[in-house]
C-alpha positions, 0 to 999 in steps of 0.5 A: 103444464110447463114444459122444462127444458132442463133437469136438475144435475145428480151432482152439484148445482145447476141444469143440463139440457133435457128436450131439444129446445134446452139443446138448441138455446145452449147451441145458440148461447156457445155460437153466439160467445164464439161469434163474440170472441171473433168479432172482438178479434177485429178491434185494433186495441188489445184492451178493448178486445178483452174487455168486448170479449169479456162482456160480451161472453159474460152476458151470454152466459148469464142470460144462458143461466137465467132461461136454464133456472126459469126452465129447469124443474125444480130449479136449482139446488145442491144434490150430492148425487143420493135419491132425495 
């Protein structure tokens, strides 16, 4: 049986950590996106800083989606907070 790291939100669309592992990947995912925003902080040009900023948190959180969808039972769907 597959361990899920994640439990679907009573409201609105997505996941919120539920064991430790899913705790620890979001952790890692925020540290990671802050180490980003400061390393881009060192280029000189301000164009290429957003744009180092940028791809880099955005890649975080969409690698930070996909483990939350492949490891949230049930995967994702709209819930209005009502028993379904």
């Amino acid at each position: 049986m597959a361990k899920y790291w994640f439990k679907q939100k009573s409201i609105g669309i997505g996941s919120t950590p539920n064991t430790w592992q899913g705790w620890l990947v979001t952790l890692l995912a925020i540290v990671l996106m802050i180490a980003v925003v400061f390393e881009a902080k060192q280029i000189s040009d301000p164009s290429a800083q957003k744009l180092v900023a940028l791809t880099g948190v955005g890649a975080i959180f969409i690698a930070l989606s996909v483990i939350a969808f492949l490891k949230t039972e049930g995967g994702w769907r709209w819930r209005s907070g009502k028993k379904d």
